[in-house]
One Martini backbone bead per residue (centre of mass of N, CA, C, O) as a GRO file, in nm:
protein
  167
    1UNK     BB    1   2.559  -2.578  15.345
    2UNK     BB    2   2.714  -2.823  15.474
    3UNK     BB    3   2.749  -3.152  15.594
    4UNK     BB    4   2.888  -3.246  15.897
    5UNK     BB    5   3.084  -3.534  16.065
    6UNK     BB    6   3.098  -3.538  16.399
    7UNK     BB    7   3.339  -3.714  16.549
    8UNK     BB    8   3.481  -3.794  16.895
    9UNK     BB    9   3.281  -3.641  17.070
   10UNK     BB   10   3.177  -3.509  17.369
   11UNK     BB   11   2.881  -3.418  17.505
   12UNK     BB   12   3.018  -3.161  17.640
   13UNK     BB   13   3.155  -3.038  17.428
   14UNK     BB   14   2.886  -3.019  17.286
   15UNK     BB   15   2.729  -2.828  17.458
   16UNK     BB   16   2.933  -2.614  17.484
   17UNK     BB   17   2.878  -2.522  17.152
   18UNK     BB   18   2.602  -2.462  17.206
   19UNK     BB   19   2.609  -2.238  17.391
   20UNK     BB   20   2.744  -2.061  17.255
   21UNK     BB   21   2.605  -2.034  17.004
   22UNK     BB   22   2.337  -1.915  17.172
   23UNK     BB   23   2.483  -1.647  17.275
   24UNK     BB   24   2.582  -1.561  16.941
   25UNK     BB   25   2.353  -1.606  16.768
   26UNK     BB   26   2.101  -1.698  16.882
   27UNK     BB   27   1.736  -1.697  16.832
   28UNK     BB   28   1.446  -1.725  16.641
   29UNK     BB   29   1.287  -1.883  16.848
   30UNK     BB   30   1.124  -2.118  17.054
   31UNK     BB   31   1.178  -2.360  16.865
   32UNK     BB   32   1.497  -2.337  16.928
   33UNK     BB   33   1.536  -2.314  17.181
   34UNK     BB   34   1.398  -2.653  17.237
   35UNK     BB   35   1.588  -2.788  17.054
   36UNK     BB   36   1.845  -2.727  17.231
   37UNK     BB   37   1.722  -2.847  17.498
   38UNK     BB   38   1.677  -3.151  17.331
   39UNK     BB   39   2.010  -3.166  17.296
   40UNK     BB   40   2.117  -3.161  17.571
   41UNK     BB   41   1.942  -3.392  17.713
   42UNK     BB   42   2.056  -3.605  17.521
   43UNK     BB   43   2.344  -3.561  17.617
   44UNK     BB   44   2.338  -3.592  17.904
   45UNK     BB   45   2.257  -3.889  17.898
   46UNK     BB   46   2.460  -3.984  17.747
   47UNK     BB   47   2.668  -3.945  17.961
   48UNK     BB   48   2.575  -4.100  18.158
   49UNK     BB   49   2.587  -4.387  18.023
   50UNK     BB   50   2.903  -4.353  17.948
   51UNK     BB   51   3.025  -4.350  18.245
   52UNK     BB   52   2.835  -4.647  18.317
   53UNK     BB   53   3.034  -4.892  18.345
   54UNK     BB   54   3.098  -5.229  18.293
   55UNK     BB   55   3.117  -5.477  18.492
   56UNK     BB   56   3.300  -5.798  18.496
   57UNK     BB   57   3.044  -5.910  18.729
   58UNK     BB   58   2.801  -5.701  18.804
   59UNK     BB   59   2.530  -5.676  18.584
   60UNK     BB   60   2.287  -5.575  18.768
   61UNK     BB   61   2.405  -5.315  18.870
   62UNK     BB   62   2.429  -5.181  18.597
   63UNK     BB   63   2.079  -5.232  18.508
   64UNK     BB   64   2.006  -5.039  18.733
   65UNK     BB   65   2.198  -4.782  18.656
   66UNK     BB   66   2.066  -4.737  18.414
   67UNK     BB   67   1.770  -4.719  18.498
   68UNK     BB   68   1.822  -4.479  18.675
   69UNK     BB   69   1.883  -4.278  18.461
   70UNK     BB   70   1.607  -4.302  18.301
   71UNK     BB   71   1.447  -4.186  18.503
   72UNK     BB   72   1.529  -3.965  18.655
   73UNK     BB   73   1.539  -3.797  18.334
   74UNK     BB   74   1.208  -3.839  18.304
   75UNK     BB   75   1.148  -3.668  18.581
   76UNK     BB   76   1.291  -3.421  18.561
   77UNK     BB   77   1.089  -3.353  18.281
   78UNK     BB   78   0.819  -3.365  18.407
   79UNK     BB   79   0.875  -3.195  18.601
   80UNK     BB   80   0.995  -2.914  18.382
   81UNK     BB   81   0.701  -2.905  18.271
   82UNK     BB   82   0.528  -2.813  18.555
   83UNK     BB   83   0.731  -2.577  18.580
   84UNK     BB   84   0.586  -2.447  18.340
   85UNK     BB   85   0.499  -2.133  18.217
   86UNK     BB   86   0.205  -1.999  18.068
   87UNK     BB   87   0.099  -1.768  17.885
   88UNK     BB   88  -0.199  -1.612  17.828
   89UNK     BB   89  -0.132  -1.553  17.538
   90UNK     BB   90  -0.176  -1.891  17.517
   91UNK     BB   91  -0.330  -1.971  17.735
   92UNK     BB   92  -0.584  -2.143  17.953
   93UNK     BB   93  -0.684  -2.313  18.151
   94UNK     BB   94  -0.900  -2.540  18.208
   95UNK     BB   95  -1.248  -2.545  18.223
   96UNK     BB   96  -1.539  -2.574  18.453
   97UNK     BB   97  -1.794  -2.692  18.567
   98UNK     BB   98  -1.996  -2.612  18.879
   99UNK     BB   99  -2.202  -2.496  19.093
  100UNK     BB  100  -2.220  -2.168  18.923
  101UNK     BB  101  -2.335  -2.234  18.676
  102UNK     BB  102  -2.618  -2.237  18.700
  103UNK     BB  103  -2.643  -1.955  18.852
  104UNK     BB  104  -2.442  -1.775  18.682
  105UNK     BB  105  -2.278  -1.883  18.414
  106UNK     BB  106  -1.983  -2.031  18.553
  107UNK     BB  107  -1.655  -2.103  18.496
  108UNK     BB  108  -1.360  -2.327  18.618
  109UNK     BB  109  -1.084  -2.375  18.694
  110UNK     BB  110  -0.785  -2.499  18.843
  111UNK     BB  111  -0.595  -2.459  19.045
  112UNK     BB  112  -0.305  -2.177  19.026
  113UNK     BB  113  -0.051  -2.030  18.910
  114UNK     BB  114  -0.011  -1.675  18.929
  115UNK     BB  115   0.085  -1.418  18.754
  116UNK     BB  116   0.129  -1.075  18.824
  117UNK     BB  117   0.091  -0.744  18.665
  118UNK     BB  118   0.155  -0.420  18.847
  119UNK     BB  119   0.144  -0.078  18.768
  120UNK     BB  120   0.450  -0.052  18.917
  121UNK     BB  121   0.615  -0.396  18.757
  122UNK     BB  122   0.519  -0.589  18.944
  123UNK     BB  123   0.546  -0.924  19.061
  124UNK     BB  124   0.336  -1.162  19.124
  125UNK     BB  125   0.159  -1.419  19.308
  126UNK     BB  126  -0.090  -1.677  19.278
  127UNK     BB  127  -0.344  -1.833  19.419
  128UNK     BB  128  -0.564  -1.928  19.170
  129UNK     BB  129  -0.867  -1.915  18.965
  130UNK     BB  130  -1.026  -1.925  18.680
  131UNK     BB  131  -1.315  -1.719  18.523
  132UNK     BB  132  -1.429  -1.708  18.226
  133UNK     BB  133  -1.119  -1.621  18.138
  134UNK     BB  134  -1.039  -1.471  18.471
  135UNK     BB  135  -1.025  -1.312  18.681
  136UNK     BB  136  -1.185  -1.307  18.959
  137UNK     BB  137  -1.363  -1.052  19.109
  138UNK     BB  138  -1.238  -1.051  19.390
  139UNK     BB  139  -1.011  -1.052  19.324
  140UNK     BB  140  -0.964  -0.828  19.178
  141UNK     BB  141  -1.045  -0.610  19.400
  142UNK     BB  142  -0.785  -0.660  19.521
  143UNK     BB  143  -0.581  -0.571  19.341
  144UNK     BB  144  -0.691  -0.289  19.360
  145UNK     BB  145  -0.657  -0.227  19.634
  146UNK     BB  146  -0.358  -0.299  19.661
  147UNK     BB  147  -0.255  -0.244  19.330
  148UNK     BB  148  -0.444  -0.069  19.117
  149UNK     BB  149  -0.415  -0.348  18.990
  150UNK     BB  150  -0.379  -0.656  18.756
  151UNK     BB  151  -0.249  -0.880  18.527
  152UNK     BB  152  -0.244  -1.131  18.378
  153UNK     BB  153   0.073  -1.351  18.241
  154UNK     BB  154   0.081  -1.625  18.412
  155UNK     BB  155   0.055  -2.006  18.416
  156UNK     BB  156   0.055  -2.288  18.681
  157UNK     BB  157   0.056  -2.588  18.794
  158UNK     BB  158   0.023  -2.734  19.033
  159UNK     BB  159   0.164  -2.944  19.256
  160UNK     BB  160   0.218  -3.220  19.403
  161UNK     BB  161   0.126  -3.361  19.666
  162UNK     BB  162   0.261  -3.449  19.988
  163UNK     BB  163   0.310  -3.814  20.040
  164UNK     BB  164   0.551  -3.841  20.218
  165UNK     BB  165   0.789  -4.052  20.274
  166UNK     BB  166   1.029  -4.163  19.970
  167UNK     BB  167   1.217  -4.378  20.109
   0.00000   0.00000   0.00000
């Protein structure tokens, strides 16, 4: 398949030709389909900025208005890293020793939010920390009295307290 040089083309119809193409031809793998997001979002940005033209005297609100594009887009993308979930079979939060670390000989992640998958294939979610790699046994013990039992499938970092007003 040779290389071609496709000049021209504006960024939303570039992002939609790649939607298509996912849609019709599938993906290999989570690496094909992270460079597919991350070829989006580079378009995305490039269309912000391209669409924000430069006025023909008030330059300073152009570099102000530039300086917006990319933070806000910087935040976005760490906002969507914040908020993606982790398969347990992918790894788990780091833990670390605490108070019981002496007495019982446990380490404990920090607080994460974690699915559960309950075996009538319901998930739910909880709020709760891995203690020696799994969930502690005092949850494992409600999950088995309310849910017949229960294991983590996926979990994500709580996000940051709310700071007050932001404006």
């Amino acid at each position: 398949m040779e290389n071609r040089k496709v000049t021209g083309i504006k960024p939303s119809e570039a992002i939609e030709n790649i939607e298509y193409a996912r849609r019709w031809m599938g993906c290999e793998s989570d690496f094909s389909e992270e460079a597919l997001d991350m070829a989006i979002a580079a378009l995305k940005k490039l269309e912000a900025i391209q669409t924000c033209t430069p006025p023909s005297d008030d330059w300073e609100h152009y570099a102000d208005r530039l300086y917006d594009i990319a933070y806000k887009s910087g935040y976005e993308e760490g906002k969507q890293e914040a908020e993606k979930w982790t398969l347990v079979s992918e790894g788990l939060p780091k833990e670390r020793k605490w108070i019981g670390t002496e007495h019982f000989g446990t380490t404990i992640s920090d607080e994460v939010y974690v699915t559960i998958e309950v075996p009538s294939g319901e998930r739910i979610t909880k709020h709760m920390h891995f203690q020696n790699g799994a969930i502690p046994p005092f949850e494992q013990r409600s999950l088995d009295a309310f849910y017949k039992g229960g294991k983590a499938v996926a979990w994500r970092p709580l996000p940051e307290p709310y700071q007050g007003d932001e404006t």
